[in-house]
Short mmCIF file of the C-alpha atoms (twelve columns), coordinates in Angstrom:
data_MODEL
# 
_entry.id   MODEL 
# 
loop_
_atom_site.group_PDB 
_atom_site.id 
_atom_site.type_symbol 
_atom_site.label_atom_id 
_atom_site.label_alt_id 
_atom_site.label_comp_id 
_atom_site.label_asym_id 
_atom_site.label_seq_id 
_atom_site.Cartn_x 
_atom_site.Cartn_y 
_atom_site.Cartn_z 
_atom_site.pdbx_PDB_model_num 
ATOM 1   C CA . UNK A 1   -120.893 135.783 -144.051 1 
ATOM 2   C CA . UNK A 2   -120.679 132.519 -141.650 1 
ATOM 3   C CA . UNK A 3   -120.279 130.369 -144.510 1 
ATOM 4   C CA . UNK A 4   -117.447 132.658 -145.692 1 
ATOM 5   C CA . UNK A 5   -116.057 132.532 -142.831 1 
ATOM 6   C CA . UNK A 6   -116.234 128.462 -142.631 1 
ATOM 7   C CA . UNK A 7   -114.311 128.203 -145.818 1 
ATOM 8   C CA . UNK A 8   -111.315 130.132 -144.922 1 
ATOM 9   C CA . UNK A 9   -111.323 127.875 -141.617 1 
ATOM 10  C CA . UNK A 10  -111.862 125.043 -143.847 1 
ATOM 11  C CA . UNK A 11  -108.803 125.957 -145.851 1 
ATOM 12  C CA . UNK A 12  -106.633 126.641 -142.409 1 
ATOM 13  C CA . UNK A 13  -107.018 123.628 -141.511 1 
ATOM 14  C CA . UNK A 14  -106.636 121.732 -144.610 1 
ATOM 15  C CA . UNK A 15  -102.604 123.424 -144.334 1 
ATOM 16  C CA . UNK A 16  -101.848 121.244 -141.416 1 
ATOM 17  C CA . UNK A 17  -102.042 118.272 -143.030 1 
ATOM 18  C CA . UNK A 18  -98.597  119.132 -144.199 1 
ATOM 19  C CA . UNK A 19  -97.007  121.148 -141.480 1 
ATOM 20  C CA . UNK A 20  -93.941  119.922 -142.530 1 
ATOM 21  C CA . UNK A 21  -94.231  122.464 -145.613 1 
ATOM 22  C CA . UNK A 22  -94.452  125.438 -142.790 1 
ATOM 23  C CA . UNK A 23  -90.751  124.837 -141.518 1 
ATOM 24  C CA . UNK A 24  -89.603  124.411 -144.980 1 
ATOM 25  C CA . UNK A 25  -91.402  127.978 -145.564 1 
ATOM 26  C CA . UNK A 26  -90.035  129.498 -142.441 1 
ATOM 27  C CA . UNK A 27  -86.290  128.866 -143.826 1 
ATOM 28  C CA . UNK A 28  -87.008  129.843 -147.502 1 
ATOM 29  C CA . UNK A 29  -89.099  133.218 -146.122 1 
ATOM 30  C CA . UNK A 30  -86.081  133.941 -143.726 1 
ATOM 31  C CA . UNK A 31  -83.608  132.805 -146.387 1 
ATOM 32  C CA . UNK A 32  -85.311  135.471 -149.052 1 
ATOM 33  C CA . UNK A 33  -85.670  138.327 -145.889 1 
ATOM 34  C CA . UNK A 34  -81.655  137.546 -145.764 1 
ATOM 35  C CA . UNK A 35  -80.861  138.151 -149.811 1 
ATOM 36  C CA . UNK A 36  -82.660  140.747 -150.204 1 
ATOM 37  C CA . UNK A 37  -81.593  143.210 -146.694 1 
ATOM 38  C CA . UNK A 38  -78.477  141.668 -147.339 1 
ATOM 39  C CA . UNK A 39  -77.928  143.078 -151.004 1 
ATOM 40  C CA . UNK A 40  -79.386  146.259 -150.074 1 
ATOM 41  C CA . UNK A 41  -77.326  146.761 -147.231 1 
ATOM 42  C CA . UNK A 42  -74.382  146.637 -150.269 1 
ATOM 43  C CA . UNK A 43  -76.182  149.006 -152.459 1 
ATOM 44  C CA . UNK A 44  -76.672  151.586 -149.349 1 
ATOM 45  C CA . UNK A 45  -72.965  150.917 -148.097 1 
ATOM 46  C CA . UNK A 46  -71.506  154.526 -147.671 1 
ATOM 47  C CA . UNK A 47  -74.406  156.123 -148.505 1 
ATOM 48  C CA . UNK A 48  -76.975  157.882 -146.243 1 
ATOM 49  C CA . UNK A 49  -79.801  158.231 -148.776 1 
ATOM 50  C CA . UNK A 50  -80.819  157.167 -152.199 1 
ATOM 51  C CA . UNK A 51  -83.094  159.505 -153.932 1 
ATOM 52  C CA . UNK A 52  -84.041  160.798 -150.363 1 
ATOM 53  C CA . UNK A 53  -84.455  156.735 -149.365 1 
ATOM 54  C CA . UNK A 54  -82.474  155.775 -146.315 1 
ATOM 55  C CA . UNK A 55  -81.210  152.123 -146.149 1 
ATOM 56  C CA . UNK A 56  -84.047  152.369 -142.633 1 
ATOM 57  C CA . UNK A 57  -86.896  153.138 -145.324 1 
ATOM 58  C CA . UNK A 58  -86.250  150.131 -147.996 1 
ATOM 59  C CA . UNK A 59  -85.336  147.777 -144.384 1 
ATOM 60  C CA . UNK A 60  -89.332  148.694 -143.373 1 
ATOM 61  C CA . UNK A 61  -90.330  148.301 -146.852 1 
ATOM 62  C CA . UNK A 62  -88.739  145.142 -147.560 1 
ATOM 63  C CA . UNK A 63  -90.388  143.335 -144.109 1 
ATOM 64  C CA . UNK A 64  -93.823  145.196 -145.091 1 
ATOM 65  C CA . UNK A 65  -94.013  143.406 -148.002 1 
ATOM 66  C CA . UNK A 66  -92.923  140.106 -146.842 1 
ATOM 67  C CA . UNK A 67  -95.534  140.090 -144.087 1 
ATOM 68  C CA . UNK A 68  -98.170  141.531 -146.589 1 
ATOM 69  C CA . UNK A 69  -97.255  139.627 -149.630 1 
ATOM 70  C CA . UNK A 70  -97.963  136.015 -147.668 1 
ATOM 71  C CA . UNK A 71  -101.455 137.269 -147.849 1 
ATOM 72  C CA . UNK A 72  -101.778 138.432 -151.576 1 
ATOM 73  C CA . UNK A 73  -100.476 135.391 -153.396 1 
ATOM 74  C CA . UNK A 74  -103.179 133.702 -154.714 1 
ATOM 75  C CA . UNK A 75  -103.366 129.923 -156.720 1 
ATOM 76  C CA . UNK A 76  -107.243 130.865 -157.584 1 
ATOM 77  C CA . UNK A 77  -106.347 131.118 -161.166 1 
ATOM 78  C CA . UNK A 78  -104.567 127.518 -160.551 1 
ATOM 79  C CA . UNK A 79  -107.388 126.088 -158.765 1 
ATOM 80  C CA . UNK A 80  -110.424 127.443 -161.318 1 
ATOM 81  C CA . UNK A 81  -108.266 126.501 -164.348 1 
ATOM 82  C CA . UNK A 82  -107.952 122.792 -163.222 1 
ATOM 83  C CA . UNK A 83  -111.615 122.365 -162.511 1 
ATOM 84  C CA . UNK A 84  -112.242 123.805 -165.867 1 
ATOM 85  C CA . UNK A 85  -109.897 121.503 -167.458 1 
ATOM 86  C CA . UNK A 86  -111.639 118.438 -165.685 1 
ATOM 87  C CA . UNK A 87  -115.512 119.795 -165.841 1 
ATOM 88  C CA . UNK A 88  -115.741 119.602 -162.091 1 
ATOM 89  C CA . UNK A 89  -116.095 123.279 -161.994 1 
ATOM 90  C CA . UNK A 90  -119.957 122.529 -163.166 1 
ATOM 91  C CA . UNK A 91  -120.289 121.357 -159.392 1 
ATOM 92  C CA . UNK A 92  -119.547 124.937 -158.374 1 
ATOM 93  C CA . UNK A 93  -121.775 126.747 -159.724 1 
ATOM 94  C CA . UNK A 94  -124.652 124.098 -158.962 1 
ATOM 95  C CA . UNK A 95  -124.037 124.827 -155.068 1 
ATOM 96  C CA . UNK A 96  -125.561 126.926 -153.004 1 
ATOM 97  C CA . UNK A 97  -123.036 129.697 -152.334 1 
ATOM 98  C CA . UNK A 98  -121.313 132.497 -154.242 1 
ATOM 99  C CA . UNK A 99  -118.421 131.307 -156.800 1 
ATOM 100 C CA . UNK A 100 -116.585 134.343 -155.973 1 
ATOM 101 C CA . UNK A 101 -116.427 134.413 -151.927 1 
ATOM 102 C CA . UNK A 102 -115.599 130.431 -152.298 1 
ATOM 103 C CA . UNK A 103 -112.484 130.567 -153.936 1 
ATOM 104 C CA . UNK A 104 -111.905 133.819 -152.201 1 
ATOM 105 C CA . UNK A 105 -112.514 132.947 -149.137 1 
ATOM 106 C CA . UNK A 106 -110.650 129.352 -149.813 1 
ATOM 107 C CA . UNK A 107 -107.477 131.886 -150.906 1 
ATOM 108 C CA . UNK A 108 -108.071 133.883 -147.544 1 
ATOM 109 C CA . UNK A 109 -107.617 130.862 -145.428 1 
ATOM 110 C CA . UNK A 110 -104.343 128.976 -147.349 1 
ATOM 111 C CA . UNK A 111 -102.649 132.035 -146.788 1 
ATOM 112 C CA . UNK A 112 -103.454 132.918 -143.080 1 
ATOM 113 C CA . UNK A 113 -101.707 129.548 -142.318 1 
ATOM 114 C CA . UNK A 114 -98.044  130.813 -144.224 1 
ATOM 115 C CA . UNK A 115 -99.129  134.480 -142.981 1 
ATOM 116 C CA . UNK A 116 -99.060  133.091 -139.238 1 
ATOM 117 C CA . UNK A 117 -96.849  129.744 -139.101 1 
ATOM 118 C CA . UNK A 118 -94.003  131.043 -141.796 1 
ATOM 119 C CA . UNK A 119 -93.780  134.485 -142.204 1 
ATOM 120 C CA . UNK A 120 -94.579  136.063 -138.918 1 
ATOM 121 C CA . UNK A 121 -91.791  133.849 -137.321 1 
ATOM 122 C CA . UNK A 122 -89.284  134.702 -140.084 1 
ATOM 123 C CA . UNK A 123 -90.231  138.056 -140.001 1 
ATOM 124 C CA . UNK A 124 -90.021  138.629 -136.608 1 
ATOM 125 C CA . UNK A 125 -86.546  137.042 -136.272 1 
ATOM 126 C CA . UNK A 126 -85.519  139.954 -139.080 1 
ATOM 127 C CA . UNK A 127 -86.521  142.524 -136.886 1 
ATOM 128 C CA . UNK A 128 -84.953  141.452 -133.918 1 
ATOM 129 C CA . UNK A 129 -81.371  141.370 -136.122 1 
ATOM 130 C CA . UNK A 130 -82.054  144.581 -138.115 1 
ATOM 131 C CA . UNK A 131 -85.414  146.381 -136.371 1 
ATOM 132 C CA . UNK A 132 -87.885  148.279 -137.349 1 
ATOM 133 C CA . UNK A 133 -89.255  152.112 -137.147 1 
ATOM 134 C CA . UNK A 134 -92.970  152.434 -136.280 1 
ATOM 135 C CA . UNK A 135 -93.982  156.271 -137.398 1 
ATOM 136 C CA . UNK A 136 -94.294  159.115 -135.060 1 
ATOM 137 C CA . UNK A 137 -97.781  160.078 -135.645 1 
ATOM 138 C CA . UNK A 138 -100.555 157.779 -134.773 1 
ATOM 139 C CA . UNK A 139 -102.554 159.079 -137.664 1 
ATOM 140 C CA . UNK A 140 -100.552 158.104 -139.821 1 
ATOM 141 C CA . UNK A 141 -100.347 154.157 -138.581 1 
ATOM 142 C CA . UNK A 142 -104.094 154.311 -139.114 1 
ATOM 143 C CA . UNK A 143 -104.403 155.984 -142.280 1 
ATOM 144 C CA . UNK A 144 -101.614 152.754 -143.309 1 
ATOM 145 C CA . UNK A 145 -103.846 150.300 -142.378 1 
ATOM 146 C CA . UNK A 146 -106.342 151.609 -144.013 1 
ATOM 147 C CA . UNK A 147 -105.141 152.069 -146.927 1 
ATOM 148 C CA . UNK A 148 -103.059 148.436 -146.912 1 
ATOM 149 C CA . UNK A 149 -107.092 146.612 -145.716 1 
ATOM 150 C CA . UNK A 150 -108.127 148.307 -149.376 1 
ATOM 151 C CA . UNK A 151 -105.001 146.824 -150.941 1 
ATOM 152 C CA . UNK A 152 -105.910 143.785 -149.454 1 
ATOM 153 C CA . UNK A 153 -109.200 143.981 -150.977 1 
ATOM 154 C CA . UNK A 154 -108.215 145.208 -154.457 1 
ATOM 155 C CA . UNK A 155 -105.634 142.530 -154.883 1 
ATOM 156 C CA . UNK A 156 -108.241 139.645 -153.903 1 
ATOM 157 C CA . UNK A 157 -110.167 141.185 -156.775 1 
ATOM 158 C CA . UNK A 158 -107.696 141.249 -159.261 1 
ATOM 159 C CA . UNK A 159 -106.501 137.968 -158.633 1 
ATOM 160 C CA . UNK A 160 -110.078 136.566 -158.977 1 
ATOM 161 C CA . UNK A 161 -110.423 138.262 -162.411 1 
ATOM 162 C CA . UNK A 162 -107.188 136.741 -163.549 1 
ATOM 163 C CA . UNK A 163 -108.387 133.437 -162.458 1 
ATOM 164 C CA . UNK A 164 -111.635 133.988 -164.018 1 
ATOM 165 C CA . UNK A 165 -109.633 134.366 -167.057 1 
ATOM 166 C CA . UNK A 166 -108.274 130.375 -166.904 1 
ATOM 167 C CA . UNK A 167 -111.961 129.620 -168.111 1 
ATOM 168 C CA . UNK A 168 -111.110 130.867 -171.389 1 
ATOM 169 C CA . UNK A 169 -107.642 130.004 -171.351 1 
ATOM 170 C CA . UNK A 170 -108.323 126.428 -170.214 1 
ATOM 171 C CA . UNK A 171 -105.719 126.493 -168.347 1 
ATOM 172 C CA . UNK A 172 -104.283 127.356 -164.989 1 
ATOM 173 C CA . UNK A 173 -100.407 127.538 -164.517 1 
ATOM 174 C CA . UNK A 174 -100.235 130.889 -166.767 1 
ATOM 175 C CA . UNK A 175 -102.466 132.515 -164.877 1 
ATOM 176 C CA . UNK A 176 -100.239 132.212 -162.056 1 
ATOM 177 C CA . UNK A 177 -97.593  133.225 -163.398 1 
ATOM 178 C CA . UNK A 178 -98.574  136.238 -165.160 1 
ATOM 179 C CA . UNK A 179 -100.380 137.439 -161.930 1 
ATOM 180 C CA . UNK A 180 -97.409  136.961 -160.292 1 
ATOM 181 C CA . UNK A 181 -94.999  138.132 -162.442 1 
ATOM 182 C CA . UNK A 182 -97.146  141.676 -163.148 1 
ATOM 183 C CA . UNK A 183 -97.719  142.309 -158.841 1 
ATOM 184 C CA . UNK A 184 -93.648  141.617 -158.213 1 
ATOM 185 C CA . UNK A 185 -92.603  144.182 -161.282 1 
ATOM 186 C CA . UNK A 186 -96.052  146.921 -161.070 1 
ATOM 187 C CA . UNK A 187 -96.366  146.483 -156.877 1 
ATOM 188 C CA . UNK A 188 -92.573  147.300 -156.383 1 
ATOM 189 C CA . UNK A 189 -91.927  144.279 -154.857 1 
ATOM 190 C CA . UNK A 190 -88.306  143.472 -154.975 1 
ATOM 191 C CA . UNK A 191 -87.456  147.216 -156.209 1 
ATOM 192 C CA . UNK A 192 -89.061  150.260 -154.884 1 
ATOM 193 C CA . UNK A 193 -90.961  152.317 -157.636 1 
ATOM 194 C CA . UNK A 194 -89.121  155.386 -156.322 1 
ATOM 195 C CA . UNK A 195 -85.921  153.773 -158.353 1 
ATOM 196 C CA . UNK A 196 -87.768  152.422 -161.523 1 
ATOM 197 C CA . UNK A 197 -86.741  154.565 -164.939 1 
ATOM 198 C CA . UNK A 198 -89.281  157.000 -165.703 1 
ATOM 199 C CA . UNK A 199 -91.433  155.442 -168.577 1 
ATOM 200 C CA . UNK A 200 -91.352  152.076 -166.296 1 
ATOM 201 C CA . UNK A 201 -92.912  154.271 -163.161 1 
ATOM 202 C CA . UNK A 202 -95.198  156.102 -165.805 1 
ATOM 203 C CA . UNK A 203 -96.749  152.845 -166.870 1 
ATOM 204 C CA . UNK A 204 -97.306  151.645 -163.009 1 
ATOM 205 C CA . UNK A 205 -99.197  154.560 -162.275 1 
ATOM 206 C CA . UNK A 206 -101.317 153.319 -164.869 1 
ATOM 207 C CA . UNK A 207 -102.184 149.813 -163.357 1 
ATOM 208 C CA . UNK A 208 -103.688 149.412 -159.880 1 
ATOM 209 C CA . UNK A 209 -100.940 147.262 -158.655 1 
ATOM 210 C CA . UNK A 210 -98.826  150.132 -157.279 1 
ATOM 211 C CA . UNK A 211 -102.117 150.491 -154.529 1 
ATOM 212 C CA . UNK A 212 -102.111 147.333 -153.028 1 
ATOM 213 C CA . UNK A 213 -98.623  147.680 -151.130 1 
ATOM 214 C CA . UNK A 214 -96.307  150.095 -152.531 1 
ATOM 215 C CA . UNK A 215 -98.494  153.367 -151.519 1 
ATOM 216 C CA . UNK A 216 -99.497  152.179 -148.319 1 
ATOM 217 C CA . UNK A 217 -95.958  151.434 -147.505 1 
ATOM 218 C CA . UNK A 218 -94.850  155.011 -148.769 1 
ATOM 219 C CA . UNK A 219 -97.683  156.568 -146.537 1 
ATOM 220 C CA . UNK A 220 -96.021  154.520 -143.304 1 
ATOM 221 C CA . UNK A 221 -92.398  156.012 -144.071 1 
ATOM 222 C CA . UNK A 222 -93.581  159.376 -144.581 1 
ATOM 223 C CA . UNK A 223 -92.840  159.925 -147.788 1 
ATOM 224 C CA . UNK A 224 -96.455  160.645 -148.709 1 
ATOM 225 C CA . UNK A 225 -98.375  163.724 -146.920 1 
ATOM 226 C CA . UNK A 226 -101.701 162.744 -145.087 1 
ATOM 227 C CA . UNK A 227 -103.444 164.433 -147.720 1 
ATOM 228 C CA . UNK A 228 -101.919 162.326 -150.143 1 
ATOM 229 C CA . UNK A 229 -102.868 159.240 -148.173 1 
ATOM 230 C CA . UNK A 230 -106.846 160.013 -148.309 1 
ATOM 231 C CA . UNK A 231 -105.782 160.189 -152.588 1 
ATOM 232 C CA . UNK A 232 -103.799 157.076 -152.231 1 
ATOM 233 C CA . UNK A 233 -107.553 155.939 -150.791 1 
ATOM 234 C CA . UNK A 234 -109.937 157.055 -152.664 1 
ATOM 235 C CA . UNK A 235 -107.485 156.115 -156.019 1 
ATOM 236 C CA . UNK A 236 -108.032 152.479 -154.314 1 
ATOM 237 C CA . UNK A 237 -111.830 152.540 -154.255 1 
ATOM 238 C CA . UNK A 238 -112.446 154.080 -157.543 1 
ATOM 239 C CA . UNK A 239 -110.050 151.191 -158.387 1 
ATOM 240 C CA . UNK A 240 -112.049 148.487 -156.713 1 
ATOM 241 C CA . UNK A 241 -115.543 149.626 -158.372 1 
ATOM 242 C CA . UNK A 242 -114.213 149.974 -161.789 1 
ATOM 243 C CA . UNK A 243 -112.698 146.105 -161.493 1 
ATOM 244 C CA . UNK A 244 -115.953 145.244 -159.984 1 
ATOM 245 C CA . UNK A 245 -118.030 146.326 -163.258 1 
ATOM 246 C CA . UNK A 246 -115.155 144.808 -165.307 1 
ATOM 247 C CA . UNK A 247 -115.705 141.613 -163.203 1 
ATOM 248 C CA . UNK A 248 -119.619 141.360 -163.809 1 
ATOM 249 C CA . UNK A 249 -118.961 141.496 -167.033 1 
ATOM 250 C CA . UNK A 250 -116.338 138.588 -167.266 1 
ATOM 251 C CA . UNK A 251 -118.586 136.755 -164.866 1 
ATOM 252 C CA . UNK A 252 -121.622 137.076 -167.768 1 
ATOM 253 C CA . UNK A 253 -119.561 136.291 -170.502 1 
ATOM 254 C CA . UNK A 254 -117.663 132.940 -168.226 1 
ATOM 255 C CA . UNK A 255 -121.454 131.975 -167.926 1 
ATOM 256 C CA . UNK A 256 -122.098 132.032 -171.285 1 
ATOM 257 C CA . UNK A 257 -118.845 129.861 -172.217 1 
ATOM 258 C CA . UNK A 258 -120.159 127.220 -169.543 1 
ATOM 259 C CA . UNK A 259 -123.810 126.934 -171.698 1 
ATOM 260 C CA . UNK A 260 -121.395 126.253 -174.884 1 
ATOM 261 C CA . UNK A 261 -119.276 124.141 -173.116 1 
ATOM 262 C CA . UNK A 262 -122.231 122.197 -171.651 1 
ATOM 263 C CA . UNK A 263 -123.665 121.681 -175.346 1 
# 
């Protein structure tokens, strides 16, 4: 665990070598906080609710996930396709740590950096203009947390399987994208799944993505019951061991592709 631990402050620090990039960040994060209350602020106009959504609910929701997303992207995809393109990656798996909590752990630490030098400060300038409603009941709070810490941990999973994936694809820059591009339309990133049509909804209840940010949020606002939220939970952790079997068995088969790739 220390040696975990020293790669994500290894990472940290490697960030302030171009700090510059962090102001630049804080103006595009508070510039994307702006479009997007902004735009729903239109759609709401007039309207109390949507769908029994106030224009309060999707203002939490929408700073939730900013603050929360920061941590979740991922360029581990990027990172293992590019030392499989260039055979470094054969240094990896020579060294004396896990593969997995390396590039995890390198993940963990680029995005603390944004997560405390960008988005905090944007954020926190967004609630000061628009606020933000913290739930009644302290249960509920925790029963958030907990559930967002397991979203946490299943999306660090399923972006190390997608990276894992770049060893076959030889590539990295898809990875990325598709990663990205399935969390922002499954997660309910930029729309809330409570507005998707119905065969859209039907087919993120199929993928996990929908637990890393979207359910937690829903159990903050109220709009799940605290039975619901120990569901929401356990549908996490059956989740997370059912990608972990899935990810033994792309790590056996990736070790196999190194032997043929090493002759």
């Amino acid at each position: 665990m220390a040696v975990f631990f020293e790669f994500v402050r290894k990472s940290f620090q490697q960030r302030f070598v171009y700090r510059m990039n962090s102001y630049v960040a804080i103006i595009s994060t508070w510039l994307g906080l702006f479009i997007m209350i902004s735009v729903w602020q239109a759609l709401f106009r007039g309207k109390e609710a949507v769908n029994g959504v106030t224009f309060e609910d999707i203002l939490n929701l929408v700073v939730i996930n900013t603050v929360v997303g920061s941590l979740l992207r991922s360029r581990m995809g990027q990172k293992i396709g590019e030392r499989v393109a260039d055979g470094t990656i054969s240094i990896d798996l020579i060294r004396p740590y896990s593969f997995k909590s390396y590039y995890v752990a390198d993940s963990l630490g680029d995005n603390l950096f944004g997560f405390l030098f960008s988005t905090i400060p944007a954020t926190a300038l967004a609630v000061v203009i628009w606020g933000f409603r913290l739930p009644d009941d302290p249960a509920r709070i925790g029963l958030f947390l907990l559930s967002l810490l397991g979203g946490l941990l299943l999306m660090f999973q399923i972006n190390y399987m997608f990276g894992l994936i770049a060893i076959w694809l030889k590539t990295s820059w898809i990875v990325n994208a598709v990663t990205d591009a399935a969390f922002d339309l499954f997660a309910g990133i930029f729309v809330p799944l409570w507005f998707y049509p119905q065969w859209l909804y039907a087919i993120a209840q199929c993928l996990p993505f929908h637990l890393v940010t979207f359910r937690p949020i829903s159990i903050f606002l109220g709009k799940t019951t605290i039975a619901g939220a120990w569901l929401i939970i356990g549908a996490q952790a059956v989740w997370m061991l059912v990608l972990l079997v899935i990810e033994r068995w792309m790590w056996r088969r990736a070790q196999v592709k190194f032997d043929v790739f090493g002759g």
